[in-house]
C-alpha positions in Angstrom: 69.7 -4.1 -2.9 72.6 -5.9 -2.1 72.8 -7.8 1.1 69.0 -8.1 1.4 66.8 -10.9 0.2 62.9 -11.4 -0.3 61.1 -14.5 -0.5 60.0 -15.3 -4.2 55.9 -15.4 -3.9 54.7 -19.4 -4.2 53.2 -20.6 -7.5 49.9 -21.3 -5.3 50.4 -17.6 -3.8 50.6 -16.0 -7.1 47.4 -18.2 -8.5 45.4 -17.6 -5.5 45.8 -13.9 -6.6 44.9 -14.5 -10.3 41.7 -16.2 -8.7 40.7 -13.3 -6.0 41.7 -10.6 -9.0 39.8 -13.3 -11.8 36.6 -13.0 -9.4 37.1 -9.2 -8.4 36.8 -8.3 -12.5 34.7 -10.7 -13.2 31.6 -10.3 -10.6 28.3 -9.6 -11.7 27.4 -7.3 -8.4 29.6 -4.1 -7.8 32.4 -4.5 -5.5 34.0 -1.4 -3.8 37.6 -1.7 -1.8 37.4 0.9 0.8 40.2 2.5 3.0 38.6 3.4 6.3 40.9 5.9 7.6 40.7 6.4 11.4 38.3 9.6 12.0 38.3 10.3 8.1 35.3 9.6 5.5 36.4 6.3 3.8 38.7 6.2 0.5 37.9 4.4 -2.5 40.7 2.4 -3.8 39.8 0.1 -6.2 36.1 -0.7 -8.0 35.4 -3.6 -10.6 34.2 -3.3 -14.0 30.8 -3.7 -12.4 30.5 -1.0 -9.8 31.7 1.3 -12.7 29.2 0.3 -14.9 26.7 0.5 -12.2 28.0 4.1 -11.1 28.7 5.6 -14.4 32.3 5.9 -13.4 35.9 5.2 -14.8 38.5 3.7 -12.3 40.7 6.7 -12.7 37.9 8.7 -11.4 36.7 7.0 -8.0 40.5 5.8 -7.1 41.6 7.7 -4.4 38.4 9.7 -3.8 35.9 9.9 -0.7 32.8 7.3 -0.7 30.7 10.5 -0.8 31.6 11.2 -4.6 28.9 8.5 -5.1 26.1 10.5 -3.0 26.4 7.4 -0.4 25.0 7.5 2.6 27.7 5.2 3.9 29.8 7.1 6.1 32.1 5.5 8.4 30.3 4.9 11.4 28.0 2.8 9.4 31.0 0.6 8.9 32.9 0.7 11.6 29.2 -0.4 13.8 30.7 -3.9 11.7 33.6 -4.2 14.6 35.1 -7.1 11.7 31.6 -8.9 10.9 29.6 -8.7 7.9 26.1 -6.3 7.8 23.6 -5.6 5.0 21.6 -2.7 4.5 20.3 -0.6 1.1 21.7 2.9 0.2 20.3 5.6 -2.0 22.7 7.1 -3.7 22.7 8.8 -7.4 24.7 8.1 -11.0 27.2 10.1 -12.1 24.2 11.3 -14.7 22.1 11.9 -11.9 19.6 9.5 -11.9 18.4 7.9 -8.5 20.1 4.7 -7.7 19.1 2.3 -4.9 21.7 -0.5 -3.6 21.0 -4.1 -1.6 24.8 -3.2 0.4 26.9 -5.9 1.9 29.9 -4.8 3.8 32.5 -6.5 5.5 35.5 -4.7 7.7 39.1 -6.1 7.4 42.3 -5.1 8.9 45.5 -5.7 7.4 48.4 -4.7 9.7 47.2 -1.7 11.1 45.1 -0.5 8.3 41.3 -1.2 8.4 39.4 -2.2 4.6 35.9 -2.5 3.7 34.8 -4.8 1.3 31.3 -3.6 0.3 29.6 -5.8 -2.1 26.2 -3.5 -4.2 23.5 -5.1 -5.8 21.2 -3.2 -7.8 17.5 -3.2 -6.1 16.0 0.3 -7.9 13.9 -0.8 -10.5 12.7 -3.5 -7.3 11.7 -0.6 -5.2 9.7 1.2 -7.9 8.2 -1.7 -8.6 7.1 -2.1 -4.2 6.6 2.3 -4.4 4.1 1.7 -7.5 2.3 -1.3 -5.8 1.8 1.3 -2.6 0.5 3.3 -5.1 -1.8 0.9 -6.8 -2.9 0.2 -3.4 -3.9 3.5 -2.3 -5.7 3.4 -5.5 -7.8 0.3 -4.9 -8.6 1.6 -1.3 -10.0 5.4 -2.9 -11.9 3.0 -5.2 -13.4 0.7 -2.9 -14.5 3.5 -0.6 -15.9 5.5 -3.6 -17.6 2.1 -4.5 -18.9 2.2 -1.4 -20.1 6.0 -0.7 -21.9 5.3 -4.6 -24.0 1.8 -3.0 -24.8 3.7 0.0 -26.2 6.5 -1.9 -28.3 4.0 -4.3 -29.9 2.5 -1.2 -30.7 5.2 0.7 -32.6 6.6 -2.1 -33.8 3.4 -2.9 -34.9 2.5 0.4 -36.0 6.4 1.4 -38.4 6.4 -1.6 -39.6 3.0 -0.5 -40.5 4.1 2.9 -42.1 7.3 1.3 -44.5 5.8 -1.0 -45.4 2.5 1.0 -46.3 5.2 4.1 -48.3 7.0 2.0 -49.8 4.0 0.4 -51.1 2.4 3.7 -52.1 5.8 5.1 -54.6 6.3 2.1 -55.3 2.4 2.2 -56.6 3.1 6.3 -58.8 5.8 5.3 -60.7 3.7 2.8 -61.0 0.6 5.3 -62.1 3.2 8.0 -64.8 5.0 5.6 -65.7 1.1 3.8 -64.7 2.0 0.7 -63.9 -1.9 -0.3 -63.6 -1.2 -4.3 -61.2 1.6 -3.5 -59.3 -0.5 -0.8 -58.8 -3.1 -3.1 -57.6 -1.3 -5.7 -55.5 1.0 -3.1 -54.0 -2.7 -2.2 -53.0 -3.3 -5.9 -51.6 -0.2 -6.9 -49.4 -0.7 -3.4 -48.4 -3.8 -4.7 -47.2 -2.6 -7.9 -45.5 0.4 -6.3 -43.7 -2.2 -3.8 -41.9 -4.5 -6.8 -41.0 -1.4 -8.9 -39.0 -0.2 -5.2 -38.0 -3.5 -4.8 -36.1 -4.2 -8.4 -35.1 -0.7 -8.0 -33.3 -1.7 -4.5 -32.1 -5.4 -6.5 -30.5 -3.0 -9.1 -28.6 -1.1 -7.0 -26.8 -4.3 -5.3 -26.2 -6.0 -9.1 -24.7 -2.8 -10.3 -22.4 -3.1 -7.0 -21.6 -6.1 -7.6 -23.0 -8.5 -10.8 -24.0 -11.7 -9.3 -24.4 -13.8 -12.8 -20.7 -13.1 -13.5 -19.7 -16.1 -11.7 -22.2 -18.1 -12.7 -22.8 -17.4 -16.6 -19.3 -15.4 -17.1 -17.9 -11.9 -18.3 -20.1 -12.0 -21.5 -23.2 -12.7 -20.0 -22.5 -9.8 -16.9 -21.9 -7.5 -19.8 -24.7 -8.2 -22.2 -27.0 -7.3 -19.3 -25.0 -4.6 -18.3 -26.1 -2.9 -21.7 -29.6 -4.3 -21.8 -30.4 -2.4 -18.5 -28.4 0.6 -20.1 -30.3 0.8 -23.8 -33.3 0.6 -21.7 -32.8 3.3 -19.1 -31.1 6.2 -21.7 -32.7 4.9 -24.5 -29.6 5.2 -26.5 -29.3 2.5 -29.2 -26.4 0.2 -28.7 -24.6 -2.2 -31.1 -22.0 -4.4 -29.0 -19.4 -7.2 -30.1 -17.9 -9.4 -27.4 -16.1 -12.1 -27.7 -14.5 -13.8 -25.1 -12.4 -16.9 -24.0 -14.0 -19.7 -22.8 -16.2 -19.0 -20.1 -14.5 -20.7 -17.0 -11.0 -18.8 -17.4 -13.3 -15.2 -18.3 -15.1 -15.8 -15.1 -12.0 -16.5 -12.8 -9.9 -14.0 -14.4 -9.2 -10.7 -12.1 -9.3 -9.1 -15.2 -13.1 -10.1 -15.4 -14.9 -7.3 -12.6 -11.6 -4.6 -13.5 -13.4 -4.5 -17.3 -16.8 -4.5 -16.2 -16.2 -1.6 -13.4 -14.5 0.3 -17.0 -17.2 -0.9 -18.7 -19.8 0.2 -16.0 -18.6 3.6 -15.9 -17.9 4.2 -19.5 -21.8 3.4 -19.7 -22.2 6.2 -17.2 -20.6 8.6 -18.8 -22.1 8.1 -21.9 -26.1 8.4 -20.3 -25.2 11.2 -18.1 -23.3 13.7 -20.4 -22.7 12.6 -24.1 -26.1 13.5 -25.2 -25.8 10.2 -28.0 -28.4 8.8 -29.4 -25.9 5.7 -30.7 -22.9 4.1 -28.8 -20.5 0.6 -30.0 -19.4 -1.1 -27.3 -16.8 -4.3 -28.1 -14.7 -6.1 -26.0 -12.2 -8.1 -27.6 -8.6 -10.6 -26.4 -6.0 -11.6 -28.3 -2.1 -11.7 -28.1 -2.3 -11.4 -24.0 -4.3 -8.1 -24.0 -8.2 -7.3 -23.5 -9.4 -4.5 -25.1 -12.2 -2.4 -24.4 -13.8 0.0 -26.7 -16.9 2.5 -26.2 -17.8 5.3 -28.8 -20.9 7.1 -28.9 -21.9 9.6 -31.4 -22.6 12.4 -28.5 -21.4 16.1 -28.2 -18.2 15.5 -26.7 -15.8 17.7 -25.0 -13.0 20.0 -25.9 -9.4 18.6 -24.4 -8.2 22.0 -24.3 
C-alpha cells in the first residue's frame, strides 16, 4: 500500500528457511507441526512427506484437522506437561488402513507471539515391539516347557525310585527269613538275584536323568547324543530304525543352542512314535545346510486323521 514499507527478508533469512523447509521434507522420521490451541485438542498444520507415508495420509487431508484423526493418544495436556522443554514417550495409534501403529514420540512446545506449536518428531518402533511382545511370548513358552520338563523327571524318579524301594524291601525281607531259618544256598542266591534286581533299578533311575538331560552331548556332540538316543529307542519299542545324520564339526554342534532344542524335537518325536504310531519302521535324519537344520522323522504307523 502506499505510504507503508516492509523490510525485504535477508539473503541469509530466506536460506535459513530453504534449510529448515530442505530438512522438514527431507527427514527420514515423521515430523508433525501442531497448533496447540488454548483449552482445544491440538491442530495439525503441516506434516512431511514422512509422517504421510508413515500415516497413510495426504497433506490435504491432516492440514487443519485435530491430532485425534490419527487415533493418538496425544492430547494436549500431554504437551502442555512440556511447559517449553522437550519429552519423549511412545503412542499407539492406527493407519489410515487400520492397522496398529506404535511411535518412539519426541515433542517439543514453542511459542511464537502468543500462539503456542508443537513440534513432535515420530519414529516408527512397531515391528520393535512385536519383536519384545513375541520374545514375552517365547518366554512364557520356555518357562511352560521347563516346568513340564520338570513335572516329566519327577514322575520318572518317583517311579524309578518307588519301584526300587519296593523290590529291594521285599528282597531283604525274604533274604532275613532265609538267614533266620539257615537256608545258606537260598541266601546266597536270594543275595544275587537282589543284586541283579538293584542295577536293572539303578540304570533305570541313570536313564531317567540322561533322557532329562544327555550328559555325552557336551562331551562327544549332537551326533553322538542322538545315535544313542535311537539305540535306547530301537531297543525299548522294538521298532526298526534307519537314521542319517550329518552334522558340522563337532565343537560348533555341541556349543550350538540349537544342539539340546533338536534333540528335545528329536526326543519327543521318538515318543510319539513308541507310544501311539503302532510302526514297525521309522527314518530318522538330521541334516544342515544353507543356515537351517532340519529334522525329519517318518514312521510307517497308523497315523491320524487331521480332520
Amino acid at each position: 500500500r502506499a505510504g507503508t514499507s516492509a523490510r525485504a527478508p535477508r539473503p541469509s533469512e530466506a536460506a535459513g528457511d530453504d534449510l529448515y523447509r530442505l530438512i522438514f521434507e527431507q527427514a527420514r522420521d515423521s515430523i508433525l507441526l501442531l497448533e496447540l490451541p488454548p483449552g482445544r485438542t491440538p491442530l495439525i498444520r503441516d506434516a512431511n512427506p514422512a509422517a504421510l507415508a508413515l500415516h497413510g495420509y495426504s497433506r490435504a487431508e491432516l492440514a487443519g484437522k485435530p491430532v485425534t484423526v490419527l487415533g493418538a493418544s496425544l492430547g494436549r495436556g500431554r504437551l502442555a506437561s512440556l511447559n517449553g522443554g522437550t519429552g519423549g514417550f511412545e503412542v499407539r495409534q492406527r493407519r489410515r488402513d487400520g492397522s496398529p501403529l506404535a511411535t518412539e514420540v519426541t515433542a517439543r512446545n514453542v511459542r511464537l507471539g502468543d500462539a503456542v506449536y508443537g513440534i513432535v518428531v515420530e519414529r516408527d518402533v512397531t515391528s520393535r515391539l512385536r519383536q519384545q511382545e513375541e520374545g514375552r511370548r517365547v518366554s512364557a513358552r520356555i518357562m511352560l516347557a521347563r516346568e513340564e520338563e520338570k513335572k516329566r523327571l519327577a514322575a520318572s524318579l518317583h517311579d524309578a525310585i518307588g519301584a526300587m524301594q519296593v523290590g529291594l524291601s521285599s528282597a531283604l525281607l525274604l533274604l532275613e527269613e532265609d538267614l533266620r531259618l539257615g537256608r545258606k544256598r537260598a541266601g546266597l542266591a536270594r543275595v544275587a538275584e537282589t543284586r541283579r534286581m538293584l542295577k536293572t533299578m539303578t540304570a533305570g533311575l541313570k536313564g531317567a536323568c540322561v533322557e532329562s538331560w544327555p550328559p555325552g552331548m557336551a562331551v562327544s556332540g549332537l551326533g553322538a547324543a542322538l545315535k544313542d538316543l535311537l539305540s535306547a529307542f530301537a531297543r525299548r519299542s522294538g521298532i526298526a530304525v534307519r537314521a542319517s545324520v550329518r552334522l558340522p564339526e563337532r565343537g560348533r554342534a555341541a556349543r550350538s543352542p540349537l544342539g539340546i532344542v533338536l534333540y528335545r524335537l528329536a526326543q519327543e518325536a521318538l515318543r510319539n512314535a513308541e507310544k501311539h504310531s503302532g510302526a514297525g519302521r521309522l527314518e530318522f535324519s538330521v541334516a544342515c545346510g544353507g543356515g537351517w537344520m532340519t529334522l525329519t522323522v517318518r514312521d510307517d504307523g497308523r497315523g491320524f486323521d487331521p480332520a
